[in-house]
C-alpha positions in Angstrom: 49.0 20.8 36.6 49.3 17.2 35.1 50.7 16.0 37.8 47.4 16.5 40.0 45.1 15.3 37.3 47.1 12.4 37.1 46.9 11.1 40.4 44.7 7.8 41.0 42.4 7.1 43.9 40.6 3.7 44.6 37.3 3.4 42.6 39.1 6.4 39.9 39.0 8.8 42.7 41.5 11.6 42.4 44.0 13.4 44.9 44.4 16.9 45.0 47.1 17.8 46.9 47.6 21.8 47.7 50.4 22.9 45.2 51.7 26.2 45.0 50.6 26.4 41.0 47.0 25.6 42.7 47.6 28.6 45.1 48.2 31.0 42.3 45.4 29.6 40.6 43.1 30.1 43.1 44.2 33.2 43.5 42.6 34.3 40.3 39.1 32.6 40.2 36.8 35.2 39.9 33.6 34.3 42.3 30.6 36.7 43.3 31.6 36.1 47.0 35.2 36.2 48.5 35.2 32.5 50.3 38.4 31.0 49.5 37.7 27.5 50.2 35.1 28.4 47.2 38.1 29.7 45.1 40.3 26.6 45.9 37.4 24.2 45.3 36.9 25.8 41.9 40.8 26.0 41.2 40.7 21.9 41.8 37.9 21.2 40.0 38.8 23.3 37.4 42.2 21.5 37.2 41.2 17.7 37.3 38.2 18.4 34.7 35.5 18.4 36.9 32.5 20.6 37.7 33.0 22.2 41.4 29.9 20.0 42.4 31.2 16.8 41.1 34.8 17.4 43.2 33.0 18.4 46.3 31.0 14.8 45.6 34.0 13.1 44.8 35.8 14.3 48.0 32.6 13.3 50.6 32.3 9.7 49.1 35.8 9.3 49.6 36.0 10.6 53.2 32.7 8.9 54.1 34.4 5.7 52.7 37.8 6.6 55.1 34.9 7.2 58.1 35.4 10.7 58.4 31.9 11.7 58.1 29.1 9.5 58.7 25.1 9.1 57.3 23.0 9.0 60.4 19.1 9.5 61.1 18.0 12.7 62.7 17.1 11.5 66.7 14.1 13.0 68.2 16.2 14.9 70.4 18.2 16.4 67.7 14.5 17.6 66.2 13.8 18.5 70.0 16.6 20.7 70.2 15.8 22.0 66.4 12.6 23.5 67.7 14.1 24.6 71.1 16.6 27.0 68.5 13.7 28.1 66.8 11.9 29.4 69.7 15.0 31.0 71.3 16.4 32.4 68.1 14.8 32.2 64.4 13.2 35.7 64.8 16.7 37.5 65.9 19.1 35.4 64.1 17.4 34.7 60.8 18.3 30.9 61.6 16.3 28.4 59.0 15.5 25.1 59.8 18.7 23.3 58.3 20.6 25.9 59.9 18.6 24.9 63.4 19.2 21.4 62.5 22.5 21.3 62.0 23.2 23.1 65.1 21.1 21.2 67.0 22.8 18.3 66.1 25.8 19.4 66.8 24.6 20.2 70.7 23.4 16.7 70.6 27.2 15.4 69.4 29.2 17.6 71.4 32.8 18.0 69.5 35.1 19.9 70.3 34.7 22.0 67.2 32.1 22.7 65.1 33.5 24.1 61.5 30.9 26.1 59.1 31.4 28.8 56.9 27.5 29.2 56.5 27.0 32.7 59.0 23.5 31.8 60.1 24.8 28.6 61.2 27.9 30.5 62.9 25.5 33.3 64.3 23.4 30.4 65.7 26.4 28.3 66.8 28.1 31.2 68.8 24.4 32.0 70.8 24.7 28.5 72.0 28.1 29.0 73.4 29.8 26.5 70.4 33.5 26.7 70.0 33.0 27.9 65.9 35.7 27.7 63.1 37.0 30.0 61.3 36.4 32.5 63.7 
């Protein structure tokens, strides 16, 4: 896999393209839980050197650079909405307050999609009538 831990990113940031030897690889990283976005992360990390929490870094700074995700302050009406989700649902869903606030603010933002593999946040997502991925 030299070729991937060779690869050079601005600022010593590293692609990772999707190989089949990372496939196979991830394939056979042994997890507690069966998420295999998990099992790729860890496969990548594990191939470029890194810790899985230092790739996952790695990978936000450089799409937060591109202006694929964005730091913003939570709005009032996003905390609003938070404690609107709490009254309708904490008790039957389980739902915790970054759970709530994450949802909320994705009420507030409206896209088309909203992408979680967290299941409270799903559970919570799907009450509100959000289009949720993976299904």
């Amino acid at each position: 896999m030299s070729k991937i831990a060779n690869s050079a990113f601005p600022q010593g940031r590293r692609e990772a393209p999707l190989t089949h030897e990372l496939v196979v690889a991830a394939q056979e990283v042994r997890l507690p839980h069966q998420d295999p976005a998990d099992r790729f992360l860890a496969a990548t990390a594990e191939a470029l050197g890194l810790t899985p929490a230092r790739l996952v870094h790695e990978l936000f700074l450089q799409h937060q650079a591109a202006g694929i995700f964005r730091a913003q302050p939570l709005t009032s009406g996003v905390w609003e909405k938070a404690l609107v989700l709490a009254q309708r649902y904490s008790a039957k869903l389980g739902a915790r307050t970054l759970d709530r606030l994450h949802v909320a603010s994705v009420l507030i933002l409206r896209p088309d999609v909203f992408y979680t593999f967290d299941k409270r946040q799903h559970r919570l997502a799907k009450a509100e009538q959000l289009r949720v991925l993976p299904a």
